[in-house]
C-alpha positions as CSV (number, residue, x, y, z in Angstrom):
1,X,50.2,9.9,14.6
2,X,48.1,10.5,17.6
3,X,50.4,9.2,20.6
4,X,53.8,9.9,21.6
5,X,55.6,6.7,21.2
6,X,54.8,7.1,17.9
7,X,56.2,10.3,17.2
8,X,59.3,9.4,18.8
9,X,59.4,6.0,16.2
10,X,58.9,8.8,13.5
11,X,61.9,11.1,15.2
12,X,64.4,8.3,15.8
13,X,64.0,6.8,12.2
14,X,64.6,10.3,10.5
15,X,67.9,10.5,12.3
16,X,68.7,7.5,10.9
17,X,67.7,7.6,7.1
18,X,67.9,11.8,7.1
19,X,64.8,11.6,4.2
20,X,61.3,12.3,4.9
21,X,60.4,9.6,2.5
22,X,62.8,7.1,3.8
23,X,61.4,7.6,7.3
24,X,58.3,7.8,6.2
25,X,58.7,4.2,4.5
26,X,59.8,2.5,7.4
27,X,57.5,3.8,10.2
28,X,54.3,3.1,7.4
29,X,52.9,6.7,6.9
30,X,53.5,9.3,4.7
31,X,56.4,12.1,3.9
32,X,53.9,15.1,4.8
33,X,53.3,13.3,8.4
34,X,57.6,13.1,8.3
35,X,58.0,16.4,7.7
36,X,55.1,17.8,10.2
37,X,56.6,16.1,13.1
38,X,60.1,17.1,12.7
39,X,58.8,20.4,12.2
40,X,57.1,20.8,14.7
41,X,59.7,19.2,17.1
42,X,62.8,21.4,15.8
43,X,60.1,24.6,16.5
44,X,59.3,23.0,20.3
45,X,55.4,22.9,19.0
46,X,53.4,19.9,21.0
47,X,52.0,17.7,18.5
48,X,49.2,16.5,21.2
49,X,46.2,18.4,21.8
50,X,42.5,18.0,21.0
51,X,41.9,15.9,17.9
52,X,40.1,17.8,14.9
53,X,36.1,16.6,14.7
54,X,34.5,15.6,11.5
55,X,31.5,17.9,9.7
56,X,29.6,14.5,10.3
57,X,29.3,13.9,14.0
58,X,26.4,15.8,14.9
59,X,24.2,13.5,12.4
60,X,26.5,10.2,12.9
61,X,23.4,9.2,16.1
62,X,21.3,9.8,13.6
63,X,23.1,7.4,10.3
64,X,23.1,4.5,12.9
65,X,20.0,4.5,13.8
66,X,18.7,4.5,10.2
67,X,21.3,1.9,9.2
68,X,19.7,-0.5,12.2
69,X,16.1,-0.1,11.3
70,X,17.0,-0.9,7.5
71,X,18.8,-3.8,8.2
72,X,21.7,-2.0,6.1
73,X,19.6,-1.5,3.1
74,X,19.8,2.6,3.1
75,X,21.4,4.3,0.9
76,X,23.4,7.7,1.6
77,X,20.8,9.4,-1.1
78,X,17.9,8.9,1.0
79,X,19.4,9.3,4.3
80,X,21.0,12.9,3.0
81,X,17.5,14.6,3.4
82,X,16.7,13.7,7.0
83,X,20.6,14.5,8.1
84,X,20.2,18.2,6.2
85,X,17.4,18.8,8.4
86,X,19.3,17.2,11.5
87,X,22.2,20.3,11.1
88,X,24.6,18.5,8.7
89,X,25.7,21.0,6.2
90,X,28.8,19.1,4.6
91,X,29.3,17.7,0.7
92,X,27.2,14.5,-0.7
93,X,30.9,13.0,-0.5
94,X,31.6,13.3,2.9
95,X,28.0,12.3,3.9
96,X,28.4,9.0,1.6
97,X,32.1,8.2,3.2
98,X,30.0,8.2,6.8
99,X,27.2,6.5,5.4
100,X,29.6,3.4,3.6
101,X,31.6,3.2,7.4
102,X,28.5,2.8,9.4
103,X,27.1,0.2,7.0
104,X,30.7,-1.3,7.0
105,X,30.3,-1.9,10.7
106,X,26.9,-2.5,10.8
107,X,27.5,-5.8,8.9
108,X,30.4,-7.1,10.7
109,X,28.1,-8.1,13.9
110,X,25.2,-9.2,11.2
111,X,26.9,-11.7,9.0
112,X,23.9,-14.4,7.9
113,X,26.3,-16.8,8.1
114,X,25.4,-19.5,5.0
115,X,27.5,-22.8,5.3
116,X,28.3,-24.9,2.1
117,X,26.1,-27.1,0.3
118,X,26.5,-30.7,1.0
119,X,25.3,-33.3,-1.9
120,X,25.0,-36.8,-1.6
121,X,26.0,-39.0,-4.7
122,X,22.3,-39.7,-6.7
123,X,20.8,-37.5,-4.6
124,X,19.5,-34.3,-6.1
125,X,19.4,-32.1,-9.8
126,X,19.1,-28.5,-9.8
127,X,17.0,-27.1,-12.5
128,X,16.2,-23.4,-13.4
129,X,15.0,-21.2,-16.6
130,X,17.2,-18.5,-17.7
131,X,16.7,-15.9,-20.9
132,X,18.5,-14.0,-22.9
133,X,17.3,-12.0,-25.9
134,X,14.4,-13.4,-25.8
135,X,15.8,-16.9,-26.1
136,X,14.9,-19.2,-23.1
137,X,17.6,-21.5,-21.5
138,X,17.0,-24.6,-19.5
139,X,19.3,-25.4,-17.2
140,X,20.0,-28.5,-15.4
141,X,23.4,-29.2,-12.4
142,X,23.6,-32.7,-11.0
143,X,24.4,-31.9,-7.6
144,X,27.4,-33.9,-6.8
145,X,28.9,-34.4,-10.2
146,X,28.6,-31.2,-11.4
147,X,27.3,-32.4,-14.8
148,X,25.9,-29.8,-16.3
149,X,23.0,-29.8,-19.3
150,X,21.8,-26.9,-21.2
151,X,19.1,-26.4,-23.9
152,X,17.5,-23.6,-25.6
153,X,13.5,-23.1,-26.0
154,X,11.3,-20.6,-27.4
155,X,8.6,-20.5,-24.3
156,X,8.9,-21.5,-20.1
157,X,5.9,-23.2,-20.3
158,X,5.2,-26.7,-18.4
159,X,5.4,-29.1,-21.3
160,X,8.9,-27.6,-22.3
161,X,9.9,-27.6,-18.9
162,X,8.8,-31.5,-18.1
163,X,9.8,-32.5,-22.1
164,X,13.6,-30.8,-21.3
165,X,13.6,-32.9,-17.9
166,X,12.8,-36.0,-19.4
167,X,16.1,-35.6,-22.2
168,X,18.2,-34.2,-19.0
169,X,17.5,-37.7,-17.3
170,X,17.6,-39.7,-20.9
171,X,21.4,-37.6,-21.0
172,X,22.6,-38.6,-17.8
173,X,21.3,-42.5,-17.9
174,X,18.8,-42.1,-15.0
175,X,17.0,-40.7,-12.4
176,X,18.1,-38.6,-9.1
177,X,16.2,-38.9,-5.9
178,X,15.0,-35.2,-5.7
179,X,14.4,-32.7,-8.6
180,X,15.2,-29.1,-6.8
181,X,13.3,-26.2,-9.2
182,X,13.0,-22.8,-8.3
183,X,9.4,-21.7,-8.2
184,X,8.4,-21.8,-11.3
185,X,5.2,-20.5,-12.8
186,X,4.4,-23.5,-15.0
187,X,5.4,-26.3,-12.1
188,X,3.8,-24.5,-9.2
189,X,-0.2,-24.7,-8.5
190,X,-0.3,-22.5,-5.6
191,X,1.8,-21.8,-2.3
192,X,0.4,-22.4,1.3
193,X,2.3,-21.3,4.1
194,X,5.5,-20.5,2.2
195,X,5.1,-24.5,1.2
196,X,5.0,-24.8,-2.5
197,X,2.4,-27.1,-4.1
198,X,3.3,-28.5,-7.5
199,X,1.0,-28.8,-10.2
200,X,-1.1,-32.4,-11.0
201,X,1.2,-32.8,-14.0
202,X,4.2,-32.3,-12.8
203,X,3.1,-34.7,-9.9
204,X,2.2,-37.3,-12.6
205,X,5.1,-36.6,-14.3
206,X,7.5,-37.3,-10.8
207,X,5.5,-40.3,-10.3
208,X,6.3,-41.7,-14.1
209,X,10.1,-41.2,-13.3
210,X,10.1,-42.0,-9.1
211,X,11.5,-38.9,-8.2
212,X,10.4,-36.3,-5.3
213,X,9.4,-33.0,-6.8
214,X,11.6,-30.4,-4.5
215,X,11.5,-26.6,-4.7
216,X,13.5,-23.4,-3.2
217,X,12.9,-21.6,-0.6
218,X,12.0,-17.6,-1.9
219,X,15.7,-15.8,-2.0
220,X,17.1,-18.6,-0.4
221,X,21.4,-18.5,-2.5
222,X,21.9,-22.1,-0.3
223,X,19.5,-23.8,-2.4
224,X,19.7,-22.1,-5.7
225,X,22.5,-20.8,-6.4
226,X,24.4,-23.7,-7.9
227,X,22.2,-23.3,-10.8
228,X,21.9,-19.8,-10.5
229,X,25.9,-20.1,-11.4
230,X,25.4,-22.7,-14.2
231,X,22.7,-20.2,-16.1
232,X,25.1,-17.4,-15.9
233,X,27.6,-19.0,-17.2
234,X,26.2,-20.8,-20.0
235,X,24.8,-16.6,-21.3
236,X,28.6,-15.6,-21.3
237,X,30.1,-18.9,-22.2
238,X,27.5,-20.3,-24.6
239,X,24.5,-17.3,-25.4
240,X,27.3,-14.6,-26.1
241,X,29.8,-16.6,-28.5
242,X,27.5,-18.5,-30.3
243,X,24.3,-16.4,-30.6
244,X,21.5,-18.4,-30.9
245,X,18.2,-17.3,-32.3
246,X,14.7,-18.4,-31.9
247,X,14.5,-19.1,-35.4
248,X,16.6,-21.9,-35.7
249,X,16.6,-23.5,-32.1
250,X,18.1,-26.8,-33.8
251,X,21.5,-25.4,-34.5
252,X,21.1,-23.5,-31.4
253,X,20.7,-26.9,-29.1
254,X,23.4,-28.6,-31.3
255,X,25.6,-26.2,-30.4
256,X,24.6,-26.5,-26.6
257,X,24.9,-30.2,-26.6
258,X,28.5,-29.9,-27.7
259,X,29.3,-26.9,-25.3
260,X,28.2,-29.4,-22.8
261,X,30.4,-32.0,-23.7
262,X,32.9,-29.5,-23.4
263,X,32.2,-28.2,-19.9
264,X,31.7,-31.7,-18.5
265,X,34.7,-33.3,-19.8
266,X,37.0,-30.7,-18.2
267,X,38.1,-30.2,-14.6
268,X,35.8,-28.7,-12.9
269,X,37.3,-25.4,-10.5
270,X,35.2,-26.2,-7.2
271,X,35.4,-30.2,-6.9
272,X,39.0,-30.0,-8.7
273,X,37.6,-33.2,-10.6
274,X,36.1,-34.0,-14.4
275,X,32.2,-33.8,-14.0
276,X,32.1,-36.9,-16.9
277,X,33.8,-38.7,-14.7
278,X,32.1,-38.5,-11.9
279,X,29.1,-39.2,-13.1
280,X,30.6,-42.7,-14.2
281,X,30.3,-43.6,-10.5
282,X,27.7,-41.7,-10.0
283,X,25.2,-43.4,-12.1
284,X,25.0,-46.6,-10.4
285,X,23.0,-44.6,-7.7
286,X,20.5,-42.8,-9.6
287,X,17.3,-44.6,-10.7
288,X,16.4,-46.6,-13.5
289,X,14.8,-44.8,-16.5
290,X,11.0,-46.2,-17.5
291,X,11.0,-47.7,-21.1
292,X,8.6,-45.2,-21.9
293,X,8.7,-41.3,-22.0
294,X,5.4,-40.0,-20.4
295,X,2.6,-37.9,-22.5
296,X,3.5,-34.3,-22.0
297,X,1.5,-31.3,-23.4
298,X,-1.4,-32.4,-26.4
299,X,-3.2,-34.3,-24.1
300,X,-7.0,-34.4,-25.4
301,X,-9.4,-31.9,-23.3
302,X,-12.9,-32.4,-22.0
303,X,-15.3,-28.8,-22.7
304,X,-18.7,-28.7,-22.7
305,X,-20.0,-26.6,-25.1
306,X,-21.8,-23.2,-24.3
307,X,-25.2,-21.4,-25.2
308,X,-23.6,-19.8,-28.1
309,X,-22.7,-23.0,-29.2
310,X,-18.5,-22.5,-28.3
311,X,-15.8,-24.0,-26.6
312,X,-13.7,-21.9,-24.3
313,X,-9.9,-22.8,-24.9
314,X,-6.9,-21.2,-23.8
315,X,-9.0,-18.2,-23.2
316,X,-10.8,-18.1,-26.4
317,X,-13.6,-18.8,-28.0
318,X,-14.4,-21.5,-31.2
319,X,-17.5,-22.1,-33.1
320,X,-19.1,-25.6,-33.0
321,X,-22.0,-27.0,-35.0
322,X,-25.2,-25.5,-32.7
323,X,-26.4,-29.0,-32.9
324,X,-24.0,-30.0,-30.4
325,X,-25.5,-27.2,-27.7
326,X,-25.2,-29.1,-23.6
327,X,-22.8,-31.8,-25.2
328,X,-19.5,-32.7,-24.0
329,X,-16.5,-32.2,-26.8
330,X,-12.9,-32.9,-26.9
331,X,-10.3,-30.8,-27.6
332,X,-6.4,-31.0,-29.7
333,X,-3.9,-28.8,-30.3
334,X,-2.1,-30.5,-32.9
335,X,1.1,-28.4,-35.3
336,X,0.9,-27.8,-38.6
337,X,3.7,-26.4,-41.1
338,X,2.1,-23.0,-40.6
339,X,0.7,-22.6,-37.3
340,X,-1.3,-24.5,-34.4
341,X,-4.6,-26.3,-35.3
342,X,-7.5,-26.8,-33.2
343,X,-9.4,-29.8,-33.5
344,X,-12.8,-29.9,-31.7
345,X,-14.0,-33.7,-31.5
346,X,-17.5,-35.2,-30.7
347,X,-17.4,-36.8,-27.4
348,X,-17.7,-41.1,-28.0
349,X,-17.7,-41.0,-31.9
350,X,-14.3,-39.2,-32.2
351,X,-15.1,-37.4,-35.5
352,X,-14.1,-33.9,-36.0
353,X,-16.7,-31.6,-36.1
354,X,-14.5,-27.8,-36.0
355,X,-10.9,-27.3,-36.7
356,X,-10.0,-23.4,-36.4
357,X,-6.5,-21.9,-36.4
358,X,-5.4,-21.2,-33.0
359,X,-6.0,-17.7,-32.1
360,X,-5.0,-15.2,-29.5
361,X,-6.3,-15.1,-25.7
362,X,-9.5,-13.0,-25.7
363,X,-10.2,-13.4,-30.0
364,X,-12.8,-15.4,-30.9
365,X,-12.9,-17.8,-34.0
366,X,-16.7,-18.6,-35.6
367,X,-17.4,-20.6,-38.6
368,X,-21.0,-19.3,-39.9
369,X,-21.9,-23.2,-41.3
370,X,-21.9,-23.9,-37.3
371,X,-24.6,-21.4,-37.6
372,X,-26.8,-22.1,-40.5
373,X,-26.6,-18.4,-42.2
374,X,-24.4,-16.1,-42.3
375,X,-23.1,-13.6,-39.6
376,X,-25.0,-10.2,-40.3
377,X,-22.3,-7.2,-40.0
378,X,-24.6,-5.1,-37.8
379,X,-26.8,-6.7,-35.0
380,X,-30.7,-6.7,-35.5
381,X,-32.8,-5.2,-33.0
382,X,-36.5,-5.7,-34.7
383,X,-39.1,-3.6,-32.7
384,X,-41.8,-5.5,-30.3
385,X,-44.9,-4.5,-29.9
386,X,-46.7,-4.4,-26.6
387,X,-49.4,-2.0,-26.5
388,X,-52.5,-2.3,-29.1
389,X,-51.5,0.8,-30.9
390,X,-47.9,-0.6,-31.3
391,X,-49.5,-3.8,-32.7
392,X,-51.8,-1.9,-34.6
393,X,-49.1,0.0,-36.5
394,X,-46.1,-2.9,-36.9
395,X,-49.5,-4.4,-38.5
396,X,-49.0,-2.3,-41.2
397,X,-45.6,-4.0,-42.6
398,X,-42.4,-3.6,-43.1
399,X,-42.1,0.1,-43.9
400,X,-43.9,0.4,-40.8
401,X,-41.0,-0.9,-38.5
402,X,-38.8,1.4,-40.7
403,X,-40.5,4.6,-39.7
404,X,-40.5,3.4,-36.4
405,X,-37.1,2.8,-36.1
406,X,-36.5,6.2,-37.7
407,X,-38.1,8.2,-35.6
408,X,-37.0,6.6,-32.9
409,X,-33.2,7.5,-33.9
410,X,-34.6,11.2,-34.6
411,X,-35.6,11.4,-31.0
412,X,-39.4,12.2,-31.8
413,X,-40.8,12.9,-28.8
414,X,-44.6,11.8,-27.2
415,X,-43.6,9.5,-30.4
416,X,-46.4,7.0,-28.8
417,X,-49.3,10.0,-29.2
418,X,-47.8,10.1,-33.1
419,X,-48.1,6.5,-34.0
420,X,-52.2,6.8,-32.5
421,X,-52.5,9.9,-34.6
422,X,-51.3,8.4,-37.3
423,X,-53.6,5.2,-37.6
424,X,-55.9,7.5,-37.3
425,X,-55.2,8.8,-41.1
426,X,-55.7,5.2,-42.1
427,X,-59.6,5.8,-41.4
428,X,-59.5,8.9,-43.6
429,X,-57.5,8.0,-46.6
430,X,-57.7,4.1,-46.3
431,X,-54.4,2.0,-45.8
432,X,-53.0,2.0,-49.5
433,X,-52.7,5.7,-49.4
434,X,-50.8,5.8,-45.8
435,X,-48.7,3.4,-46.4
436,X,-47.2,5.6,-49.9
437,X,-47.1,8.4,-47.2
438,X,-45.3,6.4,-45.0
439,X,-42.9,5.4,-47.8
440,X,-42.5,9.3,-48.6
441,X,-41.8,10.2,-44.9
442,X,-39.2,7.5,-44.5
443,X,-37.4,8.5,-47.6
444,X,-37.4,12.3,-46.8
445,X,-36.7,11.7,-42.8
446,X,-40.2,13.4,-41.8
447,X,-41.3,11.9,-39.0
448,X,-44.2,13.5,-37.5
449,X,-47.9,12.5,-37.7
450,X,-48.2,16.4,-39.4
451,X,-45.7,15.4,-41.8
452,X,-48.2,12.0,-43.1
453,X,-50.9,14.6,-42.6
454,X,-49.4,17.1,-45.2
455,X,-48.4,14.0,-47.6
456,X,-51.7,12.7,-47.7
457,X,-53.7,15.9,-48.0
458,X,-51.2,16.7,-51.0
459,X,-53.0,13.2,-53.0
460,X,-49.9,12.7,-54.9
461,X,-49.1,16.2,-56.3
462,X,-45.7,16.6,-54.2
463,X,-43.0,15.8,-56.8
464,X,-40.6,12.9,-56.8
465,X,-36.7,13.7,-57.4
466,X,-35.5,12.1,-60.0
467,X,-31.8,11.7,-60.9
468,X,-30.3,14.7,-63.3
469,X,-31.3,13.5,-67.0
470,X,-34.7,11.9,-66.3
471,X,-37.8,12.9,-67.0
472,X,-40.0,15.3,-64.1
473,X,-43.2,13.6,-63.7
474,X,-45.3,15.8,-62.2
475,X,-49.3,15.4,-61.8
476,X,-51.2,18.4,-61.6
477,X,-54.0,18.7,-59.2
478,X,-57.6,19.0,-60.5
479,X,-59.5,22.6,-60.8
480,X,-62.9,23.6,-62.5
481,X,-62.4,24.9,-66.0
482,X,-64.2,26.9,-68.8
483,X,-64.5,26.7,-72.9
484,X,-62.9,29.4,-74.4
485,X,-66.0,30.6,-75.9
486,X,-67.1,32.0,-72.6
487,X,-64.3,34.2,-73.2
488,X,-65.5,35.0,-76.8
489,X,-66.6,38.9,-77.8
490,X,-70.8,38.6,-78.2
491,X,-72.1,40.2,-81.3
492,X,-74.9,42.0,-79.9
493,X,-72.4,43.7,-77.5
494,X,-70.8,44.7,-80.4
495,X,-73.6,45.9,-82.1
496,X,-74.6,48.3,-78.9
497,X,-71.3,49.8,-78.9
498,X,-71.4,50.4,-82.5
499,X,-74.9,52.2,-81.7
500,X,-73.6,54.1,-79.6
501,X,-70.8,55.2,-81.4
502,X,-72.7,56.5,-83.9
């Protein structure tokens, strides 16, 4: 009660009930008010005076300005910071309550002011994806009818999309003027100045039918949300009660053609009419379904096989026979009771020269036949010479690249200088002998032209290990001996002594 007109209404109604509530009923306010204002008037207390502030107003400036910039998008959370440091030292509650009125009136001078949609009879169908555990839904509005189709699919992906068109027009008995989609991955090719540019098969698939490919306008509720609506209410009304699976998407798009005979036979809220019914008059404006469905999806594709003799499909690579290196192959995807096949073709005979299982982006599937030998587990990297000494040693064989490559591994150093001093044993102990020592050094990792040195100086004496229970062959090296009977007493020695002795 701020004014004094009203207090009197407040006075003059008490003296007629005699009850704060009852007064308090008829002038629309509360007891407690009531009973302030006769109190105060029976005590000869103004009631006027300067109204009581808020904790808020120092910061409220502040609020506005934020709300403006943000085009009402701010919340009270981040705005609470910047108004602590502005002075305001009231609750989270209180700062929220300012926050909600200044957005309130914010939006009453910035209403976007949408108007109804409009839809001509044969005229346009509204089609958008929708998922629900995993489970995609395609739905379909005729515009002015309101008949509504709904099917389930396991992928978004352009031959579902265009193969679920074609059995929405087959279901409705022909074809609408315009096709409005949202902007859909699999239908779009690319967007140029907020215009969106379908793909070549969905273009060849709106010329099959004679319809004009149409598509929203980004977070644009004129154009879109009519099937925004129907997907929705097909996840409460159809997705929740039923639950579908991927598993078994027949019962699940049985169950959707029935729930659609359902929804279109009853009176629909916003046209207050049966959809069915409609489209009865409908369909004489819509156009006439070809006698054919188009090709969608398996369609035969042109690669030309790579270097490595494969085919790049779906980002991954398969194996072809090498023969077919610079050629031109074709290319099916074809189902099978247990998977996808992939069927690689030669380009003017037709016969199939590769089928692989389809595999995952980024895999790649070889057959080694394509080949001619097998596929080694480790990569080969066979030394090659260059310089006369390399030469000179890989001359030696196999157990020559061997030591190479082990040494190299080891990290001999100057191992260049070591190969030279090497060949240079091969002068002083002839090649059969190095290349035993060679054997030797590669078995017991030595790698050092000292190592071959101290083999080969050893002429076979070293000992080979032998597994536990085998013989030790062991060759002893060769030293000057004597008879024993250098070592026998001489009789005329024995005779001296014997002199002597006596």
């Amino acid at each position: 009660m701020k004014n004094a007109r009203e207090r009197m209404d407040v006075l003059a109604a008490y003296r007629d009930v005699g009850s704060y509530r009852g007064a308090a009923a008829i002038c629309g306010t509360t007891h407690k008010t009531v009973k302030r204002i006769v109190a105060r008037h029976e005590t000869g207390v103004a009631c006027g005076g300067r109204p009581r502030g808020h904790n808020y107003d120092g910061v409220t400036e502040l609020v506005a300005e934020r709300v403006r910039v943000t085009s009402g998008r701010i919340s009270a959370k981040r705005l609470l910071p910047e108004a602590r440091a502005a002075g305001y030292e009231g609750s989270p509650r209180n700062f929220r309550r300012l926050v909600a009125m200044v957005k309130a009136a914010w939006r009453r001078g910035h209403h976007r002011g949408r108007r109804p949609g409009v839809w001509v009879p044969g005229d346009t169908l509204v089609i958008d994806w929708g998922v629900s555990g995993g489970l995609h839904v395609f739905c379909a509005v005729l515009a002015w009818s309101r008949v509504r189709f709904v099917r389930f699919a396991a992928d978004e992906k352009a031959t579902t999309t265009l193969s679920l068109l074609a059995e929405c027009f087959e279901a409705l008995g022909g074809v609408p003027k315009m096709v409005l989609a949202d902007r859909m991955g699999c239908l779009k090719a690319g967007v140029v100045a907020n215009v969106v540019v379908p793909t070549a098969d969905y273009v060849r698939f709106a010329t099959h039918y004679s319809f004009r490919p149409d598509f929203c306008q980004a977070h644009d509720p004129e154009s879109k949300g009519l099937v925004e609506h129907l997907v929705g209410y097909a996840k409460r009304d159809l997705i929740v009660p039923q639950t579908p699976t991927v598993a078994d998407l027949g019962a699940a798009n049985a169950a959707a053609a029935v729930w659609c005979v359902e929804v279109n036979t009853a009176t629909h809220s916003e046209i207050c009419a049966v959809p069915a019914e409609r489209l009865d008059h409908e369909r004489s404006l819509l156009g006439v379904l070809p006698s054919l469905r188009p090709v969608v999806g398996g369609r035969p594709i042109s690669r030309k096989v790579d270097k490595l003799s494969c085919v790049r499909f779906g980002s991954a690579r398969y194996s072809v026979p090498n023969r077919l290196i610079a050629t031109t192959v074709t290319i099916t995807v074809t189902n099978t009771g247990d998977g996808q096949l992939v069927r690689v073709l030669a380009g003017f005979s037709g016969e199939v020269v590769a089928e692989h299982r389809l595999v995952a982006p980024g895999e790649t599937s070889i057959v080694d036949a394509h080949y001619g030998s097998s596929r080694p587990d480790k990569p080969r990297r066979a030394p090659r010479a260059k310089t006369a000494t390399e030469k000179d040693f890989l001359a030696l064989g196999e157990v020559a690249a061997m030591f190479l490559a082990g040494a190299a591994a080891a990290g001999v150093s100057n191992l260049a200088r070591e190969l030279a001093d090497i060949l240079g044993l091969r002068a002083a102990h002839g090649e059969p002998a190095l290349l035993a020592a060679l054997e030797r050094a590669v078995k017991f990792r030595r790698w050092r032209a000292d190592d071959l040195r101290s083999i080969l100086s050893a002429a076979g004496a070293a000992p080979t290990p032998r597994p536990a229970g085998e013989a030790l062959v062991l060759t002893l090296p060769q030293v000057p001996v004597r008879p024993l009977s250098d070592y026998a007493i001489n009789g005329a020695i024995n005779g001296a002594i014997g002199g002597d002795v006596s």
